[in-house]
DRENVEXDREN-222546 format. One line per field, with one value per residue (C-alpha): y, z, x. Coordinates in steps of 0.25 Angstrom, whole numbers. Each point is the difference from the previous one (the first is absolute). Layout:
<sites>
north = Y:...
up = Z:...
east = X:...
</sites>
This chain:
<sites>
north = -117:7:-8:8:4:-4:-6:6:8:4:-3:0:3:-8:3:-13:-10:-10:-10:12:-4:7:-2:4:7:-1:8:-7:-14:-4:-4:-7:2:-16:2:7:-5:1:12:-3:-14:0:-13:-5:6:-7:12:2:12:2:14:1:13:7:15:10:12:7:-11:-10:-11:-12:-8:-10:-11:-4:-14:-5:-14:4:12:3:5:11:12:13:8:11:7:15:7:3:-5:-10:-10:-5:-6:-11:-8:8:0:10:5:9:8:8:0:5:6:6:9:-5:-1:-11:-2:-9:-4:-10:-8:-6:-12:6:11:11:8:7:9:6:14:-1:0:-9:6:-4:-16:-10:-13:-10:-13:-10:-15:-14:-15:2:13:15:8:13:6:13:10:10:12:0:14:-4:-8:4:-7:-1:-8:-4:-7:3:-7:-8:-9:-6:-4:-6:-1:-12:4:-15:-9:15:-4:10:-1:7:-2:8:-7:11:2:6:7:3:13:-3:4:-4:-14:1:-8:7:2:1:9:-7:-14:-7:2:16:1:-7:9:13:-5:-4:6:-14:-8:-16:-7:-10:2:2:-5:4:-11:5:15:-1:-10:9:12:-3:0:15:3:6:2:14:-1:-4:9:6:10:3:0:13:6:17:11:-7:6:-3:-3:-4:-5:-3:-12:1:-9:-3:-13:-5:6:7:-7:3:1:-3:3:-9:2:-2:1:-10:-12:4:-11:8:9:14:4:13:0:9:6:-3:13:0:-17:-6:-3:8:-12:8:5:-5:7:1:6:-2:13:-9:8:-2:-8:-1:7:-9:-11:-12:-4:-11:3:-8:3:-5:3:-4:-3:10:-11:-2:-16:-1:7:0:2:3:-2:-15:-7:12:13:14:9:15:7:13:12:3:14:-6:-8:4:-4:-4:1:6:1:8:1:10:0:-14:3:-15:-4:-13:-6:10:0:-15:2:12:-7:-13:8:-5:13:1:-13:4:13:3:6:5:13:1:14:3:-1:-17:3:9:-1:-3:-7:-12:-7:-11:11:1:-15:-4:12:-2:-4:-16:-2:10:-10:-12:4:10:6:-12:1:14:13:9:16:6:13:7:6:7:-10:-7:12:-3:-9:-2:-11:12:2:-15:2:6:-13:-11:7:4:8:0:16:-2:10:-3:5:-4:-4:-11:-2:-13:1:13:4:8:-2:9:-5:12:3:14:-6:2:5:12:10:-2:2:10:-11:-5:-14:1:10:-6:16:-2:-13:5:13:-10:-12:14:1:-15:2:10:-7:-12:6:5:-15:-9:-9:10:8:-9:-8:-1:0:5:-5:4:-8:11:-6:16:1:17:0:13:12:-8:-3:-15:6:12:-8:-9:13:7:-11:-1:16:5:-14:-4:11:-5:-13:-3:-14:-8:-6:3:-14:3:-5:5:5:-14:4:-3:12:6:14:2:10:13:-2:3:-9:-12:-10:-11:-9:8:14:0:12:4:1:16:9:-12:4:2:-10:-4:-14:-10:-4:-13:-4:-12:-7:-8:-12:2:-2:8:-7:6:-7:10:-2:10:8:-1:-2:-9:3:-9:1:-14:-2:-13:-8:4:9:12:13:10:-1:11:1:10:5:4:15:-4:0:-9:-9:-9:2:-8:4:-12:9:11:13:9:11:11:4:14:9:0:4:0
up = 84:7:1:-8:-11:-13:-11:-6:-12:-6:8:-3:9:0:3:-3:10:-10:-11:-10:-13:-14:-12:-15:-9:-14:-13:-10:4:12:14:7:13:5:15:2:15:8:9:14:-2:-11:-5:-14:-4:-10:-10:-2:-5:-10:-5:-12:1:-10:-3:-9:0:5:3:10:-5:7:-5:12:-3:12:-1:4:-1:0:-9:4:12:-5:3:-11:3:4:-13:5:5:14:13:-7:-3:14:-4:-7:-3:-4:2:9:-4:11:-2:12:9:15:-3:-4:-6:5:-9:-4:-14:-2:-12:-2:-13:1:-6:-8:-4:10:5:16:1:13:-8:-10:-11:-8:-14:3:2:-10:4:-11:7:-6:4:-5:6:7:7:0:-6:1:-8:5:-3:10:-4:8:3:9:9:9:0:10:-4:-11:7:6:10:-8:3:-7:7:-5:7:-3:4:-3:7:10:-4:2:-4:-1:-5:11:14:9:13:0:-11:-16:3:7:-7:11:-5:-16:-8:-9:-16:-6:-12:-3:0:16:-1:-4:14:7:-2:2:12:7:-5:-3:-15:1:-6:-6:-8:9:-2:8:11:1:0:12:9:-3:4:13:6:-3:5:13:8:1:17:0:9:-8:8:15:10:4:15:2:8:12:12:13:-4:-15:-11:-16:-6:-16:-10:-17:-7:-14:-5:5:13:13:13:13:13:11:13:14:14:0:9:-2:-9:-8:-12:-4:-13:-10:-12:-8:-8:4:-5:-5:4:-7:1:-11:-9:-10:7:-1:12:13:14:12:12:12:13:14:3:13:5:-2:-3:-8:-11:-12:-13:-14:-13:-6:-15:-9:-14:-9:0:15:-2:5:12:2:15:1:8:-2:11:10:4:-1:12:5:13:0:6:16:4:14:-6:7:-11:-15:-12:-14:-14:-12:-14:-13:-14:-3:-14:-1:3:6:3:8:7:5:5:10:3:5:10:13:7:-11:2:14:-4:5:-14:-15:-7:-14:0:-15:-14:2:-15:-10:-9:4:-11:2:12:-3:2:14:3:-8:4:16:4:-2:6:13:0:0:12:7:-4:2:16:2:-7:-9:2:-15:-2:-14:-5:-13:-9:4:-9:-13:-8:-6:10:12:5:3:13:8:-5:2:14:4:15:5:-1:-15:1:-3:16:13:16:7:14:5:14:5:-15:-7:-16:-12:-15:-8:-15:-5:-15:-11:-2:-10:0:-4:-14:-7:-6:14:-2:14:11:12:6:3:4:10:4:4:7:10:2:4:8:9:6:1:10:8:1:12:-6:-5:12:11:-9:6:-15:-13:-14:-14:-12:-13:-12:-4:12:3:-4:-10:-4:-15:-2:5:14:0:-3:13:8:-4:5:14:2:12:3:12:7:12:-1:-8:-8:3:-10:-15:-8:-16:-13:-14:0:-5:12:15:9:14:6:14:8:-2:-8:-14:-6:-5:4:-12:-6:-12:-4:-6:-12:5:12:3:9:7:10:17:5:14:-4:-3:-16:-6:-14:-4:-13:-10:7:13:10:13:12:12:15:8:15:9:0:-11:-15:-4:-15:-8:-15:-7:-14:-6:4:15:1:10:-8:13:12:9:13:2:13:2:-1:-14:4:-3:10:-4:-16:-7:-16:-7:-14:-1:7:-1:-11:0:-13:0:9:11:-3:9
east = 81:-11:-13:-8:11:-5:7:13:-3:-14:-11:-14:-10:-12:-15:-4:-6:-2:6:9:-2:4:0:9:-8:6:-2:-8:1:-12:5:-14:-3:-9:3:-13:-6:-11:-1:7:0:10:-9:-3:-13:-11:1:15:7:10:9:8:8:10:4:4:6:-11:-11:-1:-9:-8:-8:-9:-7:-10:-4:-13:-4:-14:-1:-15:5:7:-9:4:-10:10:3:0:11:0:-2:-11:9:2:-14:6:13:13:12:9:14:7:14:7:11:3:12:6:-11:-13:-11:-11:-7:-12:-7:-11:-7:-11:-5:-10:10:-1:12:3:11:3:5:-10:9:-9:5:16:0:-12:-5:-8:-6:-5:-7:1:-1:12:-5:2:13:5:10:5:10:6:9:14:0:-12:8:12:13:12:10:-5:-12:-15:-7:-13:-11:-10:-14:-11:-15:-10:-14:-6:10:2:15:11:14:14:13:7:-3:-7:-4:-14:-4:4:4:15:11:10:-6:2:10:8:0:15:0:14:6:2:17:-4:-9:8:12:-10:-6:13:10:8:-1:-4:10:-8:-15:-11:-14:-12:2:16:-3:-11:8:13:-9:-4:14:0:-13:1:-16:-3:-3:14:10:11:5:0:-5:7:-4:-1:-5:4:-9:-2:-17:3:8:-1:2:1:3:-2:-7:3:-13:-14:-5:-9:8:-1:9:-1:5:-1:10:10:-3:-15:-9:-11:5:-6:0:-1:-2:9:-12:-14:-12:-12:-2:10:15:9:7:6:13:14:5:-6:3:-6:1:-3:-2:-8:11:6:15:12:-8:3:-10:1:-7:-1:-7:-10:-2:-11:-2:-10:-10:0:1:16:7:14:5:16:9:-8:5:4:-3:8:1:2:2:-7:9:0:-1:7:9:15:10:-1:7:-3:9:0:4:-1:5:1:-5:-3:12:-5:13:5:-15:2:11:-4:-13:7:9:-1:-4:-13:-5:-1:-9:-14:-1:6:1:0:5:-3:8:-2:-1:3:-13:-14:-1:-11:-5:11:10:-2:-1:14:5:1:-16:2:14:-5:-13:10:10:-8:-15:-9:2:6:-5:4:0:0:6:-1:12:1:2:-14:-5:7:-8:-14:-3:5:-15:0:9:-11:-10:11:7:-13:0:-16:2:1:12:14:2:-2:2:1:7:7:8:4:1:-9:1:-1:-1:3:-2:8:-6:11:12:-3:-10:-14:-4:-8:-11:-1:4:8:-5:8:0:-15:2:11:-10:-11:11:4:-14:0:14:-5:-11:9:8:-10:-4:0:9:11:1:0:12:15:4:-6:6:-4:4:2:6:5:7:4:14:4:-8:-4:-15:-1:7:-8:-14:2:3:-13:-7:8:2:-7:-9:9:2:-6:4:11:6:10:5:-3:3:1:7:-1:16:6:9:1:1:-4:-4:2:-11:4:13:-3:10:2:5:4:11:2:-4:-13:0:-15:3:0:-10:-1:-10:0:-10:-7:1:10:-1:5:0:2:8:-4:8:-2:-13:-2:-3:-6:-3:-10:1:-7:13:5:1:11:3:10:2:5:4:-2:10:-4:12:-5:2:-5:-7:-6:-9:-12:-3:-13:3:4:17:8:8:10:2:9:3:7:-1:12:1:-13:0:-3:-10:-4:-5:-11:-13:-12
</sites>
């Protein structure tokens, strides 16, 4: 199990730093709350506290009794509503929740029978108070439709404020003040086994009671600074790399990092503005950059809980590492996949191939789903078992292919495989080899409400293209790649929309090799040749076109593997089981020397087009 995998089934995340307490709340008959403590302390104070609560179909109802030994001290002269009644005893009753809709309610009675709401809706809720030997009480009654439920709870606290004895207690424990809903306990509008089964997912075999139901509880309850996902590297550069990665709930984070071998750390926080660190993400990425050329770094995360008293460090007893790429580095290695759709099974077994482990870095070539349906999507769907055998040390280059814009999650690509740019393209250059991540966007035309408009997309990613290969780094490479998902194969729209984005950009200095996917079949166009060359006809493959540059498309199977040397680029396709399906050499006037086709004897699919 990884190290910071929670618990199977449902988990709950947790904002509390404290003691999580609930408590049933039955209809008609009273539970009573008597474990009302001293603020911080969590002592016995001189004036004890004590709750009956029971509900209705539309009323919750509490009635509090607040014991003083010495019934002169009570001071009652708060019998206005308002912000008044903080001049004299009362008593505080808190609801809200972190998540997973945040919201806070406050209401306050005093002892001389003022009210405080903090939405000022003084005609909705009543409250009677009353004194005797004993002390002072308050019976109150607060309509449901006031409160907020998830799963068939709310968070709760009841508070209670002794000017005489300057006494403060709680029920919940808190950390520093009485507004902390990641601190509250928890009211139960059912029976324990009834919460139980909502909150996990998993019904108690035997009747729980209050002390059964917390302690059970707590093995479900996972820390909100605790890492679920990642982390993942991407962007690799040679002056920069991002490091992403997911918490159970909302939490500050921090990157620290430094050169390997050296002692003191840097940091970055993933969102500090305006003096203060954001705390209320899930996911968080880190662009690093001012680093140095193929240099080695270790980094870890620190994460911090809402309230700032915890901090979690993972790895915990270690660090991770990168290399950053080397624009003068001789040979290296890379691979490539594309429509796994995830199909994780066959995703494992491509990234525990001998050759990728050996890999300088990964492309996620598009279609690693076939919905954007959720952030969860993306990490069971290839993220997590890519962060297991390969991320956490080597980067990832992500690709969009089409399918990455079905879905209602789809925009969610460009916050989760976020490039500095804040485009879905862009360069980088490692060896000789100058690199191009490419997005042609869907596989259909755009449509008339305007949901997709990838052709202006495309019109602006030329505009990018041109200065690109005008760049130092593109021309004075041996070899240029692009990664496309729609490869140009046929004269059908997906084809023809990678083709308006390449057509006339590389006159003066053309491609080499053109890696894509998106078939669901592996085949190869040779320079010049306008066929293809493929182990079985492929129905769509007609008005295949002429092209300068060598195009291979990968399988749903298979992953292509590429050394680069400064005289060559050695490209090998292997399937799954490490058979080799093809492999080809590129010279760097983009022929080809010593090819070798294990599929069957190249077809012919149509005519030439230019």
């Amino acid at each position: 199990m990884k190290e910071h995998s929670p618990l199977p089934g449902r988990t709950i995340v947790s904002y509390s730093t404290k003691q999580y307490k609930a408590l049933a709340v039955p209809v008609r008959k009273p539970t009573v709350i008597r474990d009302i403590l001293l603020y911080k302390t969590e002592k016995t104070p001189e004036g004890k506290t004590e709750a009956r609560l029971r509900r209705d179909a539309t009323n919750l109802y509490l009635e509090v009794s607040c014991f003083e030994p010495d019934p002169s001290l009570i001071r009652a002269e708060n019998k206005a509503d308002g912000m008044g009644i903080w001049k004299g005893d009362l008593i505080e009753i808190f609801f809200g929740a972190v998540e997973p809709v945040p919201w806070l309610l406050q209401l306050a009675v005093g002892a001389g029978g003022g009210r405080f709401d903090s939405r000022g809706q003084y005609g909705l809720w009543e409250a009677k108070t009353s004194r005797d030997s004993a002390g002072w009480h308050a019976k109150i009654r607060i309509p449901l439709r006031l409160l907020r439920l998830h799963n068939l709870s709310t968070g709760f606290n009841l508070c209670r404020q002794s000017m005489a004895r300057r006494e403060l207690s709680s029920w919940a424990e808190l950390e520093g003040k009485f507004h902390e809903p990641e601190n509250f306990g928890e009211l139960l509008f059912c029976d324990y086994n009834t919460a139980f089964f909502a909150k996990t997912g998993f019904p108690s075999a035997k009747k729980m009671t209050r002390t059964s139901f917390e302690t059970e509880i707590k093995r479900y309850l996972v820390p909100a600074e605790r890492v679920v996902h990642g982390p993942f590297l991407s962007n690799p550069a040679p002056d920069a790399m991002t490091v992403s990665w997911e918490t159970a709930g909302m939490a500050g984070a921090v990157l620290e990092y430094k050169k390997k071998g050296s002692k003191e750390w840097g940091s970055q926080p993933v969102e500090h503005k305006n003096g203060i660190l954001r705390r209320n993400e899930r996911f968080h990425i880190v662009h690093l950059s001012g680093l140095e050329k193929g240099t080695a770094y270790e980094y870890r995360l620190v994460n911090w809980a809402p309230l700032l008293t915890k901090r979690e460090v993972y790895p915990a007893r270690r660090s991770c590492s990168f290399r950053t790429l080397d624009p003068e580095k001789k040979n290296f290695s890379f691979a490539v996949c594309s429509d796994i759709h995830s199909d994780t099974h066959v995703l494992k077994k491509l990234m525990e191939l001998p050759g990728v482990r050996q890999t300088d870095f990964f492309v996620d070539l598009g279609d690693m789903l076939s919905c954007m349906c959720g952030p969860e999507a993306l990490y069971e769907g290839f993220l997590d078992i890519q962060t297991e055998l390969y991320a956490k040390e080597k980067p990832l280059v992500f690709v969009r292919g089409n399918h990455e814009q079905i879905g209602i999650f789809a925009a969610d690509f460009c916050r989760r495989m976020n490039h500095p740019s804040g485009n879905t393209y862009y360069a980088f250059r490692h060896g000789k080899v100058c690199f191009l991540a490419l997005d042609a966007g869907n596989d259909h035309p755009d449509d008339t409400d305007g949901i997709y408009q990838n052709t202006a997309m495309i019109a602006e990613e030329r505009k990018w293209l041109r200065k690109v290969v005008k760049s130092e780094p593109y021309r004075t490479a041996a070899f240029r790649i692009a990664f496309l998902h729609m490869p140009p194969y046929n004269g059908e729209y997906d084809s023809r929309a990678g083709l308006s984005l390449l057509d006339g950009v590389f006159q003066n200095a053309p491609i080499h090799l053109l890696i894509g996917g998106h078939v669901h079949h592996y085949f190869r166009i040779d320079p010049f040749s306008g066929e293809c060359s493929a182990e079985e006809k492929i129905p769509r493959m007609k008005d295949t076109p002429v092209l300068p540059f060598t195009v291979v498309a990968n399988d749903t199977d298979t992953t292509v593997l590429v050394k680069a040397s400064p005289d060559t680029l050695e490209v090998q396709v292997i399937d799954v089981d490490g058979k080799t399906v093809d492999s080809l050499t590129i010279l760097p006037d983009a022929r080809l020397a010593g090819c070798k086709n294990s599929r069957k004897e190249s077809k012919k699919n149509g005519k030439r087009t230019t």
